[in-house]
C-alpha positions in Angstrom: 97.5 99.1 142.0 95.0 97.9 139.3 94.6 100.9 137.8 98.6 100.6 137.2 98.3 97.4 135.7 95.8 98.3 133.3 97.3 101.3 132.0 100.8 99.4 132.5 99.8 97.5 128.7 98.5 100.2 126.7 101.5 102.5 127.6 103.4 99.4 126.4 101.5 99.3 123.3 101.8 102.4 122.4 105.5 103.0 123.1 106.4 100.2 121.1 104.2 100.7 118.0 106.5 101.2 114.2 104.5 104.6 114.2 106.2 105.6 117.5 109.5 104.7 116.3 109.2 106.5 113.3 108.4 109.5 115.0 111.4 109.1 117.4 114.3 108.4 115.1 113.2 110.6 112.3 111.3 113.4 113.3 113.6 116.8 113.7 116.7 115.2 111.7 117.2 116.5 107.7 115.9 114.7 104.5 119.8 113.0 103.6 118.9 110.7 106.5 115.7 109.2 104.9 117.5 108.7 101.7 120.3 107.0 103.4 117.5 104.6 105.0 115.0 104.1 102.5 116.5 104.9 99.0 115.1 107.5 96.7 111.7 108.2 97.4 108.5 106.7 95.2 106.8 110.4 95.1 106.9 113.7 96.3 103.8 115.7 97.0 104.9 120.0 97.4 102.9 122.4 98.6 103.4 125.8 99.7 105.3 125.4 103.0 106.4 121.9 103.1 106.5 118.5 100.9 105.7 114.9 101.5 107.9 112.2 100.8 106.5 109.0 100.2 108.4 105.5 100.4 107.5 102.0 99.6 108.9 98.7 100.5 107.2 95.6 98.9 107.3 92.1 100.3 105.9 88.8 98.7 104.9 86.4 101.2 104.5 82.6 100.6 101.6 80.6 101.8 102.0 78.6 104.7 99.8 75.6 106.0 97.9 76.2 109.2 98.6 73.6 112.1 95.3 73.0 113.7 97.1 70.7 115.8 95.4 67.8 114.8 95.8 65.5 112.3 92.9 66.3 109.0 92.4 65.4 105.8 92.1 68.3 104.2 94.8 70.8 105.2 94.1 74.4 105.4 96.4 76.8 103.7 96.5 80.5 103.5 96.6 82.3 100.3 100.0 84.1 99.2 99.9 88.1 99.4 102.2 91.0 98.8 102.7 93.3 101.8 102.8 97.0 101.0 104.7 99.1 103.5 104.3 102.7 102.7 106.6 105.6 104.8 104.9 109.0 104.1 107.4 112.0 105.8 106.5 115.6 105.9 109.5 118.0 105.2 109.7 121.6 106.0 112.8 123.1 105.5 114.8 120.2 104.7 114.0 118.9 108.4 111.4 116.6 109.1 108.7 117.6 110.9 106.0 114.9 111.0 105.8 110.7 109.8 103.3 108.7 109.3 103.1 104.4 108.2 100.8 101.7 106.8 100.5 98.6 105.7 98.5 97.4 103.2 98.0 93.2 102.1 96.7 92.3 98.4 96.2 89.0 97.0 
């Protein structure tokens, strides 16, 4: 029974993860899909037997003030940043085959 409940989480973790569902709703469906989704993609990388398609959605995000819960003089604030979210699919035959995803934050 505690082995169940520790595995219990990272099964949940990792059925629930955006790289998971990527995998599920994309992978084996053709490329008209993605641009039906995402748009017309950024770039795409061709090789011999297949080509990557690679999308982008950027997000500005304000700064906020950080409740410590407590009332202080000097009030902490974090910085504003632009999220990055960057959808790379591998297409073979007009079918997608693999997907990958990441994130990336610059202020």
């Amino acid at each position: 029974m505690k082995k169940f409940l520790f595995i219990l989480p990272i099964l949940l973790i990792f059925a629930c993860s955006t790289q998971h569902k990527l995998q599920k709703s994309f992978t084996g469906k053709p490329v008209s899909i993605l641009k039906e989704h995402f748009g017309s993609p950024i770039t795409i990388f061709k090789n011999d037997t297949n080509s990557v398609y690679v999308f982008e959605k950027t997000e500005k995000l304000r700064s906020t003030e950080i409740n410590q819960g407590k009332l202080t003089l000097d009030p902490i604030v974090s910085p504003e940043v632009k999220k990055t979210e960057r959808y790379y699919f591998t297409v073979k035959n007009g079918i997608i085959s693999q997907s990958r995803f990441e994130k990336e934050y610059e202020r």
